[in-house]
C-alpha positions as CSV (number, residue, x, y, z in Angstrom):
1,X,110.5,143.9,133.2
2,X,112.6,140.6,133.3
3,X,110.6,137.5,132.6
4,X,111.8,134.3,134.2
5,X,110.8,131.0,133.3
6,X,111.1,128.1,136.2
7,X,110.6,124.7,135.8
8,X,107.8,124.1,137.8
9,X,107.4,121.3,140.5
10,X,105.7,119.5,143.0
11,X,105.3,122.9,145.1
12,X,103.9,124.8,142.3
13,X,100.5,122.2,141.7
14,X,98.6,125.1,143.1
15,X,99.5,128.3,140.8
16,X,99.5,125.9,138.1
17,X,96.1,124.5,139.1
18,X,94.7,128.1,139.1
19,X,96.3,129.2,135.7
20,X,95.3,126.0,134.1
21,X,91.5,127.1,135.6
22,X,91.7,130.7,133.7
23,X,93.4,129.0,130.9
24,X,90.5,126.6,130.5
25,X,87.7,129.3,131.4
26,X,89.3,131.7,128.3
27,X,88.9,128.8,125.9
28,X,86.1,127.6,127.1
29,X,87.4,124.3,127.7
30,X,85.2,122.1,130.7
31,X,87.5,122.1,133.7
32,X,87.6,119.1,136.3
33,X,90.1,120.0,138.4
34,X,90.5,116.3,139.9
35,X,91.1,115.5,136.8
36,X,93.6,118.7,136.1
37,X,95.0,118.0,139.5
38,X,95.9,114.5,138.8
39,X,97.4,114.8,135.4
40,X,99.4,118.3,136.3
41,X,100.9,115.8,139.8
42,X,101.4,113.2,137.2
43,X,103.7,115.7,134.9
44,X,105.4,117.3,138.0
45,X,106.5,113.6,139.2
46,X,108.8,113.0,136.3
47,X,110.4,114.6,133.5
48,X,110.3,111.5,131.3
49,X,106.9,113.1,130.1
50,X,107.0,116.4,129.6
51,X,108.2,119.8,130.9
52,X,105.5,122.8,132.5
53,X,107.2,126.0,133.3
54,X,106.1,128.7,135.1
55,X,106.6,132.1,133.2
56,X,107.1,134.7,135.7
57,X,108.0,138.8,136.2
58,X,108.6,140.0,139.7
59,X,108.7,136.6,141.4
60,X,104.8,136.1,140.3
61,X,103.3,134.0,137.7
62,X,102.0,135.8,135.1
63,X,101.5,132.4,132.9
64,X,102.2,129.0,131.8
65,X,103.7,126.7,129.0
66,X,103.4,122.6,129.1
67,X,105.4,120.5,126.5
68,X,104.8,116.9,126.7
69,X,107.4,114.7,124.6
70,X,106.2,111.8,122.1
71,X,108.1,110.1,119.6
72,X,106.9,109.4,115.8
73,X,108.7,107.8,112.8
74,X,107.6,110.6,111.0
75,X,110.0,113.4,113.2
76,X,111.8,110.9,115.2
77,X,111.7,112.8,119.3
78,X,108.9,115.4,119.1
79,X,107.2,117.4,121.6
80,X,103.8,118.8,121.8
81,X,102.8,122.0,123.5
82,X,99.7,120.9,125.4
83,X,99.3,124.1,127.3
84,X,100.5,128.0,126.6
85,X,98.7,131.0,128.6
86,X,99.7,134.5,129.2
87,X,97.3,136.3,131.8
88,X,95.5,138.2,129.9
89,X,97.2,142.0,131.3
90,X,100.5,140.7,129.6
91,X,99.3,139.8,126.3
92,X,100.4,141.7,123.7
93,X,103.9,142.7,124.6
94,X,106.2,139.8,122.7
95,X,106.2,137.8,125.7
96,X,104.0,135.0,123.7
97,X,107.4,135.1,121.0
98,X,109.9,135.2,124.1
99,X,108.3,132.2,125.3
100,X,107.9,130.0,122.1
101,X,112.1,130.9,121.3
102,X,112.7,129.6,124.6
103,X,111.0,126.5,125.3
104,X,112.4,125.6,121.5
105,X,115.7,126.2,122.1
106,X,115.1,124.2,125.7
107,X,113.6,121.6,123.5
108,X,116.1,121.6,120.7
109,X,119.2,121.4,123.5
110,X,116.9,117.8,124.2
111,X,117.2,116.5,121.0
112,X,113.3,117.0,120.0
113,X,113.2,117.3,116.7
114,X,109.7,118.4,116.0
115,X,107.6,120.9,117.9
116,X,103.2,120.3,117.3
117,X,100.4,122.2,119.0
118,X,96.6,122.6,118.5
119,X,94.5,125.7,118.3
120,X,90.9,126.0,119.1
121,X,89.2,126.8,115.7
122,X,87.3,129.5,116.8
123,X,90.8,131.3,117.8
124,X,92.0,133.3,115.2
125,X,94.5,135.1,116.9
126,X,95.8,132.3,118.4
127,X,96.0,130.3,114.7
128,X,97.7,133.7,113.7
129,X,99.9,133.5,116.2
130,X,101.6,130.5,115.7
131,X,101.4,130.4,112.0
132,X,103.5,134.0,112.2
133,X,105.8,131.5,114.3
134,X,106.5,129.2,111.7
135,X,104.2,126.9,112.7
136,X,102.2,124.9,109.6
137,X,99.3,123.2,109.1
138,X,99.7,119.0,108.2
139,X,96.3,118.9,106.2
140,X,95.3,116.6,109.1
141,X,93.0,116.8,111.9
142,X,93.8,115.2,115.4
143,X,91.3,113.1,116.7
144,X,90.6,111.8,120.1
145,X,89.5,108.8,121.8
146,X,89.2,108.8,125.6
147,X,90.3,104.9,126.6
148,X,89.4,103.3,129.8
149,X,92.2,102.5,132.3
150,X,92.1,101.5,136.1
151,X,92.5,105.5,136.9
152,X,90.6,106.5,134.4
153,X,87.2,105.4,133.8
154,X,86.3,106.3,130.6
């Protein structure tokens, strides 16, 4: 089966909104979709922060990768991979490697020079996975702080 992957826009908020809901429900992550809503339309706007594509086979969605891009003195242009899902019926056929060689050659072609992503703890597939794709712990732990804005009361 031929896997696609389309940049996704305005006109996709809704698939995106309901993969991001599954994604969220497998790792058990509280969704808000005002919240998801808002930051996905946010994304979808503009390029200048990040890239979602749809991952399709047969025209339909079957999943979903986010990249949002940063920039660090440490690695210069970098880009994180906030989101990656793969309905749960396609797992386990190399479509999880497919993906990751694309969006870094799409990313590479951009000039990022470093690719991060996080892993839920209690995933051990998923740390498998992307430690068997070259991906390396920094010794460090990312922390959070949720900061009060005008649109986003804390």
């Amino acid at each position: 089966m031929k896997t696609e992957y389309i940049t996704a826009s305005l006109q996709d908020i809704e698939c995106l909104i309901d993969l991001m809901r599954l994604y969220y429900e497998h790792d058990e992550i509280q969704f808000d979709e005002c919240i998801a809503r808002q930051n996905a339309l946010e994304l979808l706007k503009s390029d200048k922060n990040g890239i979602a594509l749809l991952i399709q086979q047969d025209n339909t969605a079957i999943g979903y990768i986010v990249v949002t891009f940063g920039f660090g003195l440490e690695h210069g242009s970098n880009g994180t991979i906030d989101e990656f899902f793969i309905l749960p019926g396609y797992r386990g056929q190399g479509l999880g490697v497919k993906t990751l060689n694309y969006i870094e050659s799409l990313l590479a072609e951009k000039g990022i020079k470093a690719i991060h992503t996080e892993v839920e703890i209690k995933n051990k597939h998923g740390m498998n996975f992307w430690i068997k794709n070259g991906y390396q712990s920094a010794d460090r732990k990312p922390l959070t702080k949720t900061i009060e804005t005008p649109n986003n009361p804390a």
